[in-house]
SENUKOL-765231 format. One record per residue (C-alpha): chain; x, y, z. Coordinates in nm, 2 decimals, padded with zeros to 4 digits. Layout:
REM residues N
["A",[X,Y,Z]],
...
END
This chain:
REM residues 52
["A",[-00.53,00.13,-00.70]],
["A",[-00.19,00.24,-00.53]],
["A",[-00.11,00.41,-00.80]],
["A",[-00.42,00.67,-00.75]],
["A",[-00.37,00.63,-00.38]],
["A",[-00.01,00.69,-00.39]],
["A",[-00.08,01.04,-00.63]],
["A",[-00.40,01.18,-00.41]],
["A",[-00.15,01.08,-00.07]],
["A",[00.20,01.05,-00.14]],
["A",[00.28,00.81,00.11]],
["A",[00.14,00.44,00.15]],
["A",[00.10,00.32,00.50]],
["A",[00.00,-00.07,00.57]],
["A",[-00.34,00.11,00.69]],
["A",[-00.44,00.25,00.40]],
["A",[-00.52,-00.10,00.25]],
["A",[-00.80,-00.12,00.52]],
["A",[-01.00,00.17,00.34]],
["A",[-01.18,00.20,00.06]],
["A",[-01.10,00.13,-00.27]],
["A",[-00.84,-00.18,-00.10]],
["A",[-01.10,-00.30,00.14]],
["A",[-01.32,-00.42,-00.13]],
["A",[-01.08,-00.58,-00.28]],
["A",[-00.98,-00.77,00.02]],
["A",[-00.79,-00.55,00.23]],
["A",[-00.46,-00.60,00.45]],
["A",[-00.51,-00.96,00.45]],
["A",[-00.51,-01.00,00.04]],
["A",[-00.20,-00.76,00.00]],
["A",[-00.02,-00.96,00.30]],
["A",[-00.13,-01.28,00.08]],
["A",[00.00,-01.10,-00.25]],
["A",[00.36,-00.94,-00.14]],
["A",[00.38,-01.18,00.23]],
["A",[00.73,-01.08,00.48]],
["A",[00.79,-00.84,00.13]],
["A",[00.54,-00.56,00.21]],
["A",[00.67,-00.36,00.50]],
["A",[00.98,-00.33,00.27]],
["A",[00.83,-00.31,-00.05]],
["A",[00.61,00.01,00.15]],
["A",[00.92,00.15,00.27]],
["A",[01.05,00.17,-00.07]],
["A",[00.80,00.29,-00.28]],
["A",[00.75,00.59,00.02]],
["A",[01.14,00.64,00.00]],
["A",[01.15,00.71,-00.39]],
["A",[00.83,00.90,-00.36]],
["A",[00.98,01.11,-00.11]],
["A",[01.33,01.19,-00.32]],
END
């Protein structure tokens, strides 16, 4: 699902998980469960290599 976010957006913003298709499958709270302290930095990566 990030992956077709990510190509239709090129950026990923801790929002985004509140919209559909990540709300149905849980939302901000299930990715803060999955990737915990990790995701702002994990975000900040992925947008940094997508934006080189």
């Amino acid at each position: 699902m990030i992956r077709d976010h990510v190509a239709a957006n090129l950026v990923v913003e801790p929002d985004d998980f509140e919209y559909a298709p990540f709300a149905q499958k849980g939302g901000l709270g299930k990715v803060h469960q999955l990737f915990g302290n990790e995701l702002n930095r994990i975000i900040e990566e992925l947008n940094g290599a997508l934006a080189a």
